[in-house]
N, C-alpha and C positions, 0 to 999 in steps of 0.2 A: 748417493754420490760418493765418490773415492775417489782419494788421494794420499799415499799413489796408487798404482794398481795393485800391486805385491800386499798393501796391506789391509788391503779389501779382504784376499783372497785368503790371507791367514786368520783375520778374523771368522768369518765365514768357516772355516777348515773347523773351528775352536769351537762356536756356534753347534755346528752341527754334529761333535763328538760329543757335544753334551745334551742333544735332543730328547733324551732320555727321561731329564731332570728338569728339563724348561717346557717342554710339551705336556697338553692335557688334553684328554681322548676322551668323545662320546661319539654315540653312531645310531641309527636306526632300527639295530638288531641285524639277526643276521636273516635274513627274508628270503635265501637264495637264489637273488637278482645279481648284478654283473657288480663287483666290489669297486668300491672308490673310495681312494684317500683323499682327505680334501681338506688344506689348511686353510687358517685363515688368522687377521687380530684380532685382541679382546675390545674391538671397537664399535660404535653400530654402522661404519662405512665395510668394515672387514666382517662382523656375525648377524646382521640384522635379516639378511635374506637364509641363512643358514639355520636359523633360527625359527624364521615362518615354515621352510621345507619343511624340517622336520618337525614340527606341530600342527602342521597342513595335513602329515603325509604323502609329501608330492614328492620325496623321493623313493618310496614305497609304491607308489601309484606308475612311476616311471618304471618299475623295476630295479631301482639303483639301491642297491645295500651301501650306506657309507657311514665310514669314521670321519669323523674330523679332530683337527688337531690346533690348540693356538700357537702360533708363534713370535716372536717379540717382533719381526718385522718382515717384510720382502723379497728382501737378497736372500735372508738364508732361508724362506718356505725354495725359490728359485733353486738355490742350491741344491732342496731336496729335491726337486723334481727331477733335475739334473740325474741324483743319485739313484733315481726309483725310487725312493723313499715317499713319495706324493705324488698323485695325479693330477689334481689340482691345487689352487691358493686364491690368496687375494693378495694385490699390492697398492701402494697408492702412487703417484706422480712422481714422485722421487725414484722410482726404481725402476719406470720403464725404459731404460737406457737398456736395462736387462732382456727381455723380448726383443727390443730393437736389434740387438748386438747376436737373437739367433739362438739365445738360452732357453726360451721357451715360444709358447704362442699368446699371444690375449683371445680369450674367446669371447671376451662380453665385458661391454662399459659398463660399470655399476653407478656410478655420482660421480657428479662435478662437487670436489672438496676443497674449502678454503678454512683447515682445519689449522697450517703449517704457520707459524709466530718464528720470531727472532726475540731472544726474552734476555734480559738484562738484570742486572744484581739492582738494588733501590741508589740513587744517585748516578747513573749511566741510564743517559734520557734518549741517544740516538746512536744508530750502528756507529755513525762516526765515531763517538766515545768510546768503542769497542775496538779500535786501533792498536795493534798492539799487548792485547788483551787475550784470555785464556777463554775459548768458545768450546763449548763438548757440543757432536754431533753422532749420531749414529750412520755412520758411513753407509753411500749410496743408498739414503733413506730421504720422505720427504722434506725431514730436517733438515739436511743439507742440501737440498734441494734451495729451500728458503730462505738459508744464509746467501748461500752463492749471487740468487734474485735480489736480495736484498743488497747485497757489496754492491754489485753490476750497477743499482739503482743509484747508487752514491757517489760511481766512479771510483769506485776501490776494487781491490783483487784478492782474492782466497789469500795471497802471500800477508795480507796487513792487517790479518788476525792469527792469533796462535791456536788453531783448530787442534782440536786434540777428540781423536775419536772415540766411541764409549755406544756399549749396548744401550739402548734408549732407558732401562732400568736404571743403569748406571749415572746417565746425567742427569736424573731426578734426586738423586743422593747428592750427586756430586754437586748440584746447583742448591741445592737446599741446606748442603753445609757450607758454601762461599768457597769449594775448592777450585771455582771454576765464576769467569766473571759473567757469563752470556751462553745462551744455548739455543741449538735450531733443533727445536721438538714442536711436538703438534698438541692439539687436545684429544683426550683426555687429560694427560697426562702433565700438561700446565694446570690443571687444577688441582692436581695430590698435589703438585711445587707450588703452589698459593697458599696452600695449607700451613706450611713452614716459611713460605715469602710473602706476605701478602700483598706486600708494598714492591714486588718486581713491576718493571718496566716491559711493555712489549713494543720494541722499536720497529719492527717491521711484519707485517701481516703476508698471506697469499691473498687474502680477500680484499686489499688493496691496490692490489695488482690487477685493475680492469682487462687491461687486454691481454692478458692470460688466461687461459684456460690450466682447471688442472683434473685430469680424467682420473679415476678407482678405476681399477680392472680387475675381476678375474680372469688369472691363468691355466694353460695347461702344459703337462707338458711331451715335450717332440713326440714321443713315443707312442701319445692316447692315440687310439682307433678314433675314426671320423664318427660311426654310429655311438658312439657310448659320449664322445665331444656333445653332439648332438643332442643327445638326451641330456646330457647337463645344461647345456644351453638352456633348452625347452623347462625342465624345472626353476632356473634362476629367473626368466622371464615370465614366468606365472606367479613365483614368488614375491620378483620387483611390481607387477601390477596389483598383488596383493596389497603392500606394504604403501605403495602410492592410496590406494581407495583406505586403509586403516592403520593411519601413522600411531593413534592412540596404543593401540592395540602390538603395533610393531613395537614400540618402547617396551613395553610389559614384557612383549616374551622374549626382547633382547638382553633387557636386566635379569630375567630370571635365566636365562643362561649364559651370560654373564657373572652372575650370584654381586650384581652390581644394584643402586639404588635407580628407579625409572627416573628420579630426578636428576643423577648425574648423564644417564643415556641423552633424555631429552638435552640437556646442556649441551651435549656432544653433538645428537642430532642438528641443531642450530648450526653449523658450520658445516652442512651438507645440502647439497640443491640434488633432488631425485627428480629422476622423467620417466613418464610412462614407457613401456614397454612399445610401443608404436612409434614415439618418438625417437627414441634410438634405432630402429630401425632404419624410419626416415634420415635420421645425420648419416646414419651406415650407406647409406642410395645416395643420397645427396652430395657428400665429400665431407660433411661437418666433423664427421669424426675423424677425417685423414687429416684435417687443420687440426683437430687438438695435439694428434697424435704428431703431424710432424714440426708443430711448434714447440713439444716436448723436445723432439730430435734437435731443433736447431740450436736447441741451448744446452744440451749435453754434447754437440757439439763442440762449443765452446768452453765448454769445462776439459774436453778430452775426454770423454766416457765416451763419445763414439768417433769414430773418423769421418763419416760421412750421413745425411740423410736417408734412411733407407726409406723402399715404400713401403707407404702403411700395408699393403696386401701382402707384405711377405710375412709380417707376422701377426697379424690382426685376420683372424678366422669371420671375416665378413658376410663370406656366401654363406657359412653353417651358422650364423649368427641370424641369417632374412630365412635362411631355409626352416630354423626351427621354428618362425616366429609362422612363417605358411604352414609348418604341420599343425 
């Protein structure tokens, strides 16, 4: 989420002159199959299927030669798309204002995530108390995403917090040394800030929020060819039914590329609902996925991230989404 727009975009700008330094690259070899860049986070919402590919061989099997790359959040893999700089990413709920708005496309729901907290310094027991108060957010991310849900839920407005924006790195310093009273971040990463707070407050949850949905997507971006969209589709959907038939298994080779413990994966995992590959299908036929997606629209609406509801079909790759799952 951002506000305001300008300094979304100057982060963002800042973000991605330093991809150099914050980005970490592994890939499949070079197999000479059609290349893909392909970001993602160091989460098991963002690496856990990227992870099966490539210890599956199912992008080797597809033909896809790919790299992939972490990035610390959404907007800016978006931004690389934008630049050429990546063909695909992952994003989570907080940043599909971005596809909405024509940045890219979503080619495929990955999890319904209720990863995103409202967290609080120890004695600030409810967002109310946060009145006022210094909140770090990583702009047009699902942190802010959660703040925003959580204000609205109170009858309060972005204006009666002191938002102060910050790379998601950043508000784990900055909440951990008290430069900052409350923060809209997700898990994992409230648990490195437990380490140093352990008595922090979590005053508002997503996974509180029943009648919300909140979608992961992988994206692509404008410029992918339909056949190569296609083929990646078809890999993350053999991957996802992977990963549903052997969760155990998915933790392991998440953490080891990761270079993260299977016990903080699985922690993570907890805050994720996966569906079979059939089932997303069915939501994609059904319209289920056009409600998740445009009850995302109607409240970035409301924030001003978008002007209007778009339909889900202009930027949600549906046909090639039912097409790969018939090859």
């Amino acid at each position: 989420m951002r506000f305001p727009r300008p300094t979304l975009a100057a982060i963002l700008a800042v973000s991605l002159s330093s991809l150099t330094m914050t980005a970490c690259g592994s890939g499949s070899g070079d197999g000479g199959g059609t290349d893909v860049k392909f970001g993602y986070i160091s989460d098991y919402n963002g690496a856990s299927l990227l992870a099966i590919a490539e210890n599956q061989g199912l992008w080797e099997d597809a033909g896809l030669n790919v790299d992939v790359k972490s990035f610390t959040n959404g907007p800016v893999q978006i931004q690389a798309l934008g630049a050429g700089d990546l063909d695909f990413g992952y994003i989570g709920p907080g940043a599909m204002w971005l596809p909405a708005s024509g940045k890219c496309k979503v080619v495929a729901v990955n999890t319904l995530a209720y990863a995103d907290r409202v967290i609080a310094q120890p004695g600030i027991s409810s967002i109310e108390d946060l009145k006022g108060k210094k909140v770090g957010v990583p702009e047009g991310t699902s942190g802010e995403m959660a703040l925003n849900l959580a204000l609205e839920d109170a009858g309060m407005s972005p204006g009666d917090v002191e938002k102060v924006p910050m790379e998601p790195s950043t508000v784990v310093s900055a909440f951990s040394s008290g430069q900052i009273d409350g923060a809209g971040i997700w898990y994992p990463l409230i648990d490195t800030i437990k380490e140093k707070v352990p008595e922090l407050n979590e005053v508002a949850s997503t996974r509180d929020m029943g009648d919300k949905s909140f979608p992961t997507a992988f994206v692509g971006g404008n410029g992918v060819d339909e056949e190569t969209t296609t083929e990646v589709i078809g890999v993350l959907q053999e991957a996802n039914d992977w990963r549903a038939e052997h969760p155990d298994e998915t933790i392991s080779q998440t953490a080891e590329m990761l270079e993260i413990s299977a016990e903080d994966v699985e922690r993570d995992a907890a805050n994720v609902e996966t569906m079979p590959t059939a089932d997303l299908v069915k939501a994609t036929e059904d319209g289920t996925t056009d409600q998740w997606l445009n009850g995302l629209s109607e409240f970035f609406v409301d924030t001003g991230q978008l002007q209007s509801v778009p339909a889900p079909e202009d930027y949600y790759t549906g046909d090639l989404y039912t097409k790969a799952y018939e090859k």
